[in-house]
C-alpha positions in Angstrom: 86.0 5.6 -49.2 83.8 7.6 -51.1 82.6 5.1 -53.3 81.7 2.9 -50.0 79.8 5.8 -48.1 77.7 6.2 -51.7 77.0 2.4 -51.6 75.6 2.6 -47.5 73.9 6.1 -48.3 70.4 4.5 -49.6 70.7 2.0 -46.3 71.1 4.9 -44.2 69.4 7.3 -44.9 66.5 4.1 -44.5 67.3 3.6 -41.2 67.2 7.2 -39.8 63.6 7.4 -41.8 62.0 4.4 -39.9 63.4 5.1 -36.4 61.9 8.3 -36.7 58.7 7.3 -37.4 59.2 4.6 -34.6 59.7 7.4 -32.2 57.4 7.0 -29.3 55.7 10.5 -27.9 57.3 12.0 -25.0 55.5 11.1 -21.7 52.6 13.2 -19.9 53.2 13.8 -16.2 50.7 12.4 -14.7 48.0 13.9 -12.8 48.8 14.7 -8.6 46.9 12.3 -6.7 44.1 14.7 -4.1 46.1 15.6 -0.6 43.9 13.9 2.3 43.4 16.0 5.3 41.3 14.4 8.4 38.1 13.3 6.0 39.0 16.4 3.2 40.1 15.8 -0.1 42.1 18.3 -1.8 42.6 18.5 -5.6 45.1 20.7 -7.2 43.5 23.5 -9.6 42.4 22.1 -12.9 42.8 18.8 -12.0 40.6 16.5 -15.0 38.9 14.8 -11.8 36.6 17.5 -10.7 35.1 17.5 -14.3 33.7 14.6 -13.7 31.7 16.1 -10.3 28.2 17.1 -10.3 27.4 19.6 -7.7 23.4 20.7 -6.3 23.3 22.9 -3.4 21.2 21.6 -0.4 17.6 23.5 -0.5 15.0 23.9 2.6 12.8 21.2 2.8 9.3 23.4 3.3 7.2 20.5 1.5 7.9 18.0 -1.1 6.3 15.4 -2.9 6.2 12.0 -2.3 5.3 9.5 -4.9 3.7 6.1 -4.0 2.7 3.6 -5.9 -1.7 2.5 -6.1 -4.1 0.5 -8.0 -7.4 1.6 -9.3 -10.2 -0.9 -8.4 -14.3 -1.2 -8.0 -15.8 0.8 -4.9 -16.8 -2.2 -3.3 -19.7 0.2 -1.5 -21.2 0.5 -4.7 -20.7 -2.8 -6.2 -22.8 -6.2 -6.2 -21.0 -9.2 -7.0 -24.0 -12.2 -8.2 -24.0 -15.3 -7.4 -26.3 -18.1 -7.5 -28.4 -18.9 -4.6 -29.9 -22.1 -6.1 -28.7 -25.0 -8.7 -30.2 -24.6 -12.1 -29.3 -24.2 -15.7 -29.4 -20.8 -17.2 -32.6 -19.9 -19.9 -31.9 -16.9 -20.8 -29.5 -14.0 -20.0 -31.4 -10.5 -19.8 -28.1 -8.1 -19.5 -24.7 -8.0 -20.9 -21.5 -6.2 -20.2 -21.7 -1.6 -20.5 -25.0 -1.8 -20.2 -26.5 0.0 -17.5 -29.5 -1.3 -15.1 -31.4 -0.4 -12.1 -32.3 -2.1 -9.1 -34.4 -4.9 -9.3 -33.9 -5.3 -12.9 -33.5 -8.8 -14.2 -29.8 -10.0 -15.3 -30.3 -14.2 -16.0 -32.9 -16.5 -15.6 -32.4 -20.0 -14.3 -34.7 -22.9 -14.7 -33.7 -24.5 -11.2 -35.9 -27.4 -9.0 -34.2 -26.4 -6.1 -35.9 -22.9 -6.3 -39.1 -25.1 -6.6 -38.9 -26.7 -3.9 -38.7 -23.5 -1.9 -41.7 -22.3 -4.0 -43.6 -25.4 -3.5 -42.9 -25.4 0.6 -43.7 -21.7 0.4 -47.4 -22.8 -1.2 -48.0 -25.6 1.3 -47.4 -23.2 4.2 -49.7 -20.6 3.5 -52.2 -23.9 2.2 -51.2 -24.9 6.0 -51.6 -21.0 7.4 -55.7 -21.0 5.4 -56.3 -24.2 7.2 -55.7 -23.1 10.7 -57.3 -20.2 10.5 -60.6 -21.9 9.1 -60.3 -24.2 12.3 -59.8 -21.6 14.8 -63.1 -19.7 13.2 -64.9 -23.1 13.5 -63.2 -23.4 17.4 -64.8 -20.1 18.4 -67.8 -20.5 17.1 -68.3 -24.0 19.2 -66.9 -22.1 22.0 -69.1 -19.3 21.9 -72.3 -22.1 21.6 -70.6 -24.2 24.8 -70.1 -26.7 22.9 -66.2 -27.1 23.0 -63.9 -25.9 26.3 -61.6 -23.0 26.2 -58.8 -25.4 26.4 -59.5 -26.8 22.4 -59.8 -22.8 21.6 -56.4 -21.7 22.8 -55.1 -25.2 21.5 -56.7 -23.6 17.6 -55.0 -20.4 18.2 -51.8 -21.5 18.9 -51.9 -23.6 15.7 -52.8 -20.9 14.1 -50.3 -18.7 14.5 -47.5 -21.4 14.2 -48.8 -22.1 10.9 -48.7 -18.3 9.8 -45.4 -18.2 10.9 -44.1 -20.5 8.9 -45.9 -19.1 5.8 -44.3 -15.7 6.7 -40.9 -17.4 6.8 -41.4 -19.3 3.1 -43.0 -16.1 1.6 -40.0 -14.0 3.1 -37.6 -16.7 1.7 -38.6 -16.9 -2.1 -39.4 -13.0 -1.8 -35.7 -12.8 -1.1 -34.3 -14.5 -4.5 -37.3 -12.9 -6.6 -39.6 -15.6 -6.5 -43.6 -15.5 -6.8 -46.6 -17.3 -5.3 -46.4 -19.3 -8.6 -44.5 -23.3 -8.6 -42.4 -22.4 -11.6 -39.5 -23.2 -10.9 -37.8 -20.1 -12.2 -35.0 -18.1 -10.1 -34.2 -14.7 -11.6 -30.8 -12.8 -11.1 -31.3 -9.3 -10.2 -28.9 -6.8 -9.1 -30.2 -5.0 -6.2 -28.3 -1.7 -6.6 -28.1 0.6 -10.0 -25.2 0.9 -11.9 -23.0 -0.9 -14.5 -22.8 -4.3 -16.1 -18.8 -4.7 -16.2 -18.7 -8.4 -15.8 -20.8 -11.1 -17.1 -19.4 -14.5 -16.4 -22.1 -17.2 -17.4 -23.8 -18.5 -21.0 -27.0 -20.0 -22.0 -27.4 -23.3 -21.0 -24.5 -22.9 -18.2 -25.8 -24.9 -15.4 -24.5 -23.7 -12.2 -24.3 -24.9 -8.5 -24.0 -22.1 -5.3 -21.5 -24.9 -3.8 -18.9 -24.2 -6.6 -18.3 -20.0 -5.7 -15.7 -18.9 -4.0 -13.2 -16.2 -4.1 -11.0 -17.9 -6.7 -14.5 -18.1 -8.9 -15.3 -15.4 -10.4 -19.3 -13.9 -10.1 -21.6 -14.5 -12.3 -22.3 -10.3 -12.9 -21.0 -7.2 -11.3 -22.7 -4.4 -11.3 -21.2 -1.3 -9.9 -21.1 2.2 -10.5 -18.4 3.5 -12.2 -18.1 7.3 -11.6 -16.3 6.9 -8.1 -13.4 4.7 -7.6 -11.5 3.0 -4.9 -7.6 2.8 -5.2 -5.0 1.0 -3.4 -2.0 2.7 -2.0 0.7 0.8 -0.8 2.8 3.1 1.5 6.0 2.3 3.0 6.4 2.4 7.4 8.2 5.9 6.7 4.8 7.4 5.4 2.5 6.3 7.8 2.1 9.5 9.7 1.1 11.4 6.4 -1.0 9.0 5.1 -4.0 9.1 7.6 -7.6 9.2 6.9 -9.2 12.8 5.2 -5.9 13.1 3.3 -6.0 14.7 0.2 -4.0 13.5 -2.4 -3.0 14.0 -6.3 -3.6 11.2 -8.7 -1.5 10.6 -12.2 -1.9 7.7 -14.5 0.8 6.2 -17.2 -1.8 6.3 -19.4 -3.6 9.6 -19.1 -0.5 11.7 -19.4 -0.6 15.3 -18.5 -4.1 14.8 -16.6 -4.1 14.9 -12.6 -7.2 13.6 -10.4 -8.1 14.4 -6.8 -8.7 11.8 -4.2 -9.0 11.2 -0.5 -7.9 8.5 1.9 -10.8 7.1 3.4 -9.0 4.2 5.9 -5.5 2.8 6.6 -4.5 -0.6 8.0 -3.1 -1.5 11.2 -0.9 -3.9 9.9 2.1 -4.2 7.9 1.8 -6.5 4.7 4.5 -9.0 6.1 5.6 -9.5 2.3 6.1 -6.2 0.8 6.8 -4.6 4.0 4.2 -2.3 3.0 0.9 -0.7 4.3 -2.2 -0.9 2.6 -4.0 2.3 2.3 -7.4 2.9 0.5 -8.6 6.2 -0.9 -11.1 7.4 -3.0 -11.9 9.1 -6.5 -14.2 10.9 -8.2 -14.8 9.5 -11.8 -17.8 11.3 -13.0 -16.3 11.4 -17.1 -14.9 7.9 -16.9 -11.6 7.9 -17.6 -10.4 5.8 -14.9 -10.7 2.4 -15.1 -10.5 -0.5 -13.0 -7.1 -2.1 -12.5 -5.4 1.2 -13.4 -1.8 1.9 -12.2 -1.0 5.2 -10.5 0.5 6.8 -8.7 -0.2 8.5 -5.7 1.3 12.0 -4.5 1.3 13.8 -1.2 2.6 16.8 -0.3 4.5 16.6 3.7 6.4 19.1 5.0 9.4 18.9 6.9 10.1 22.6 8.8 13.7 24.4 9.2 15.4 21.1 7.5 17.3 21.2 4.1 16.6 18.3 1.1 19.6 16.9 -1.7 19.5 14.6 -4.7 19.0 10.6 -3.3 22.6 10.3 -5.3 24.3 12.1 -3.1 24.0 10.3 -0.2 26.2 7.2 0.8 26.1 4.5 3.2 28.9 3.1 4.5 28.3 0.5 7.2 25.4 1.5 9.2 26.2 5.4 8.3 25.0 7.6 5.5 27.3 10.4 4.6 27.4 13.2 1.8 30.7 14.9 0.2 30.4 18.5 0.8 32.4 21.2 -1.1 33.9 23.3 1.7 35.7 25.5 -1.5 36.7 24.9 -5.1 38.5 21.8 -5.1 37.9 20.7 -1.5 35.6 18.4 -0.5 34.6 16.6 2.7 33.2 13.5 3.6 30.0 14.8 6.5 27.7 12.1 8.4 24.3 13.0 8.0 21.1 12.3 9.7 18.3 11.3 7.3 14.2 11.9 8.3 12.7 11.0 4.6 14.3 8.4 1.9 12.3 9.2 -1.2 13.5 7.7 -4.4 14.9 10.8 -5.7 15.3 13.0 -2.5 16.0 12.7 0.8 15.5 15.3 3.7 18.1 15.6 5.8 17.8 16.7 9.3 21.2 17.1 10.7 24.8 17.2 9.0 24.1 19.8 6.2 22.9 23.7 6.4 20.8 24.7 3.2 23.2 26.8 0.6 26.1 23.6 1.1 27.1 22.4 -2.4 27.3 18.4 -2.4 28.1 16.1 -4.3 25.0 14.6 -6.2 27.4 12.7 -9.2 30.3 10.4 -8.5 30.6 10.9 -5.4 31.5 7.0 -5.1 35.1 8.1 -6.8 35.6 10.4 -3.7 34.8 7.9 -1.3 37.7 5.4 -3.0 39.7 8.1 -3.0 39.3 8.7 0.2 39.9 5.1 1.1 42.8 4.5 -0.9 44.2 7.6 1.2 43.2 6.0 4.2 44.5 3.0 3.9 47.8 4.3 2.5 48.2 6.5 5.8 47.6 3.0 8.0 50.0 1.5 6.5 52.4 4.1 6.7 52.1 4.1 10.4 52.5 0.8 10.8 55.8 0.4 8.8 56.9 3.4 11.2 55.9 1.5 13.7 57.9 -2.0 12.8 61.2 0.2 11.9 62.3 1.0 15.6 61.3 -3.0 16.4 63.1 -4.2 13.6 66.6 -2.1 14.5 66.8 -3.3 17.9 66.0 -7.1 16.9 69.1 -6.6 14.4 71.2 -4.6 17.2 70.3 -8.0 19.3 71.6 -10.3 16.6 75.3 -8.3 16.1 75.8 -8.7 19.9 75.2 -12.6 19.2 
């Protein structure tokens, strides 16, 4: 016997050693699930739940900001776009891009017939105007020795003046594209206004044709003045009663960090852009050093007030169906699903105007996991009344069937 248990000791003693370190941890009671009440939730004390709640209390809404998005672009009312008025081929290009010109100075020069032919019907009507007034001299003077009758006088005069019409017309025409008394056949581009070469869009030798511009072609200069700026808002239906003309506004670019510019609406459209859902509004700014540059994103902030109502984190609001609602944390470890009336939806904030009193802490961080919760516990309660509700019915069909 002795000898035997010797033999099985090294086996045993084996056995014992690996079932022990198979042995399995004992079990964790689980955490208890929150106790529903109406539309409360209620966690017991240190449940590991509520650590993952964020709370902010709800403030007053005095003013706050609100962000929108705009586009730098040319102040159209101090910007000339050039095109060409006549066909022709360009001789020589007097101006190029960041240099700076003022009015009437030459940009381009185009050798063009076309701007000859108004030249040379601009020479033949004041050849035409000379004539007729030579013959109405000669007129008078036959008149006066009653030689010719008043009739051929008044018949002189008339000509006369039709003909220095028409040269008044021809001389007002090539006066208007910068042309001289000369047949030369050579159109100058000028800007009419001071300010900036920013686009030059032609080369020597180009030849051009006024038939092929359009808005999809691009001009041949602009010229503008850089130190004021338009910029494009778009605003959303929601801001339409702050952004109104003579609004000030605060400007911030991506690019110029840390540095704010002051602007101005100046119009607003009447229409809502039926693809973004959006209204275009145009402001202006002031750009006297030049850091702002066409096609700039920015943004655009205004300041709107919203008296005696209270504003949360955009997180912790909810929609369900065609309600929004916000968990509110009536004590520690009590929370309660309110409906709440919304005024502003800003991408961060929202103002609320009825459902919440300024002080209430809500929920601005998972507040999803209390609205399943609350849902599970919901449902769970429905269909508890319903099985209640099928017991008594299914007792008396069974009563029915022992009778049978």
């Amino acid at each position: 016997m002795l000898n035997r248990l010797k033999t099985h000791l090294p086996a045993l003693l084996a056995t014992l050693l690996l079932t022990a370190c198979n042995e399995q941890p004992a079990p964790t009671a689980d955490a208890p699930a929150p106790i529903m009440q109406g539309q409360q939730l209620r966690f017991a004390a240190g449940h590991p739940q509520l650590k993952l709640l964020t709370l902010a209390p709800a403030e007053p809404a005095s003013s706050i900001a609100i962000e929108l998005p705009a586009k730098l672009v040319w102040n159209e009312e101090r910007t000339q776009r050039i095109y060409p008025s006549f066909a022709g081929r360009v001789t020589a290009i007097k101006a190029d891009v960041g240099q700076r010109v003022v009015a009437g100075a030459p940009l381009a020069v185009l050798a063009s017939p076309d701007f000859g032919q108004a030249q040379s019907d601009t020479a033949r009507a004041e050849a035409d105007a000379r004539l007729a007034a030579k013959a109405l001299q000669r007129q008078r003077e036959l008149f006066d020795a009653g030689i010719v009758a008043r009739k051929e006088l008044e018949q002189a005069e008339a000509d006369q003046e039709r003909a220095r019409a028409e040269a008044d017309r021809a001389q007002a025409r090539t006066r208007l594209y910068g042309g001289s008394s000369n047949v030369n056949q050579q159109l100058v581009l000028a800007a009419s206004i001071g300010g900036m070469v920013v686009e030059r869009n032609l080369n020597p030798g180009q030849e051009l044709r006024p038939e092929l511009t359009g808005p999809s072609v691009p001009a041949l200069f602009v010229v503008t003045d850089p130190t004021s700026l338009w910029i494009q808002i778009d605003a959303r239906e929601s801001e339409v009663g702050i952004v109104r003309s003579g609004t000030r506004f605060e400007l911030s670019v991506t690019s110029l960090p840390g540095q704010k510019f002051s602007g101005r609406v100046i119009t607003t459209s009447d229409f809502i852009d039926p693809l973004t859902r959006t209204i275009k509004i145009r402001g202006v700014v002031a750009n006297t050093d030049r850091r702002l540059k066409a096609e700039m994103l920015a943004t655009a902030r205004f300041e709107r007030t919203f008296p005696g109502e209270v504003v949360i984190p955009a997180t912790a609001v909810l929609l369900r169906g065609s309600r929004q609602s916000a968990f509110v944390q009536t004590r520690p470890g009590e929370f309660e699903r309110r409906t709440v009336e919304l005024e502003y939806e800003g991408p961060r904030q929202v103002v609320v105007s009825s459902g919440l009193r300024t002080g209430e802490q809500v929920v601005v961080e998972n507040a999803l996991l209390l609205d399943r919760l609350l849902r599970l516990a919901e449902e769970e309660a429905r269909s508890s009344n319903d099985n209640a509700e099928a017991g008594p019915a299914v007792k008396t069909q069974n009563r029915g069937a022992d009778k049978k």
